[in-house]
C-alpha positions, -999 to +999 in steps of 0.1 A: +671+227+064+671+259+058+693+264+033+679+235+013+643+250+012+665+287-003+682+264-022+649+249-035+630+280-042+663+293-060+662+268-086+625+269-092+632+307-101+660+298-124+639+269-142+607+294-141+620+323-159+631+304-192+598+293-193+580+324-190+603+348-208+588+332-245+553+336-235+555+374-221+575+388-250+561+364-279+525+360-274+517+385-299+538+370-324+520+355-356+536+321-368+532+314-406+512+286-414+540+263-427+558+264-394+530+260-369+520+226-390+556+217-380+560+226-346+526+203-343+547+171-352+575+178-328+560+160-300+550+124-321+586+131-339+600+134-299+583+103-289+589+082-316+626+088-311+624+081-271+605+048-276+618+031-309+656+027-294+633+008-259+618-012-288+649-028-304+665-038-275+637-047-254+635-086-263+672-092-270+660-103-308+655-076-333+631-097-351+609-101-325+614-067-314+601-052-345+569-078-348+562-060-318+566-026-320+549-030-355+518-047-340+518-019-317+518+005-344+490-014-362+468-013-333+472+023-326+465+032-361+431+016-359+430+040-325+427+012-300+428+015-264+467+024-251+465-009-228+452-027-259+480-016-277+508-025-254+494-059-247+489-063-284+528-052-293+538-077-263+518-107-274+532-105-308+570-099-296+560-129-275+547-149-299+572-145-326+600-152-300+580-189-292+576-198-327+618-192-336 
């Protein structure tokens, strides 16, 4: 037990210091504008990439798949609810997989 509580504390050194090394030295450091706008969209860019693969192969049908996701994309343009969205992109998926 012992050795895994060192062991423990050893890697949260090891995953703490890569983390903190950016913000001591760089936090004076003045981005230019162009750059700071893109490091903005990294996370949607990020996200986008880790759902849309879940999306295709979710239903087993690409054409339902799609229906789906793009419902879901509808929906969260007009800003609705995150639930809201989700049941709206499974309800079309659904629905387009009943009516092929």
């Amino acid at each position: 037990m012992n050795n895994l509580f060192i062991l423990v504390i050893l890697m949260a050194i090891v995953t703490y210091i890569p983390r903190l090394l950016p913000m001591v030295f760089l936090k004076d450091m003045k981005l230019p504008p162009y750059l700071k706008v893109f490091l903005q969209f990294i996370p949607y860019a990020t996200l986008g990439a880790l759902i849309f693969p879940g999306i295709v192969t979710s239903t087993g049908d690409i054409y339902s798949a799609l229906v789906g996701g793009g419902f879901a994309v509808i929906l969260s343009l007009y800003k609705a609810n995150v639930m809201l969205v989700v049941t709206g992109g499974i309800v079309g998926a659904y629905t387009v997989m009943m009516l092929m």
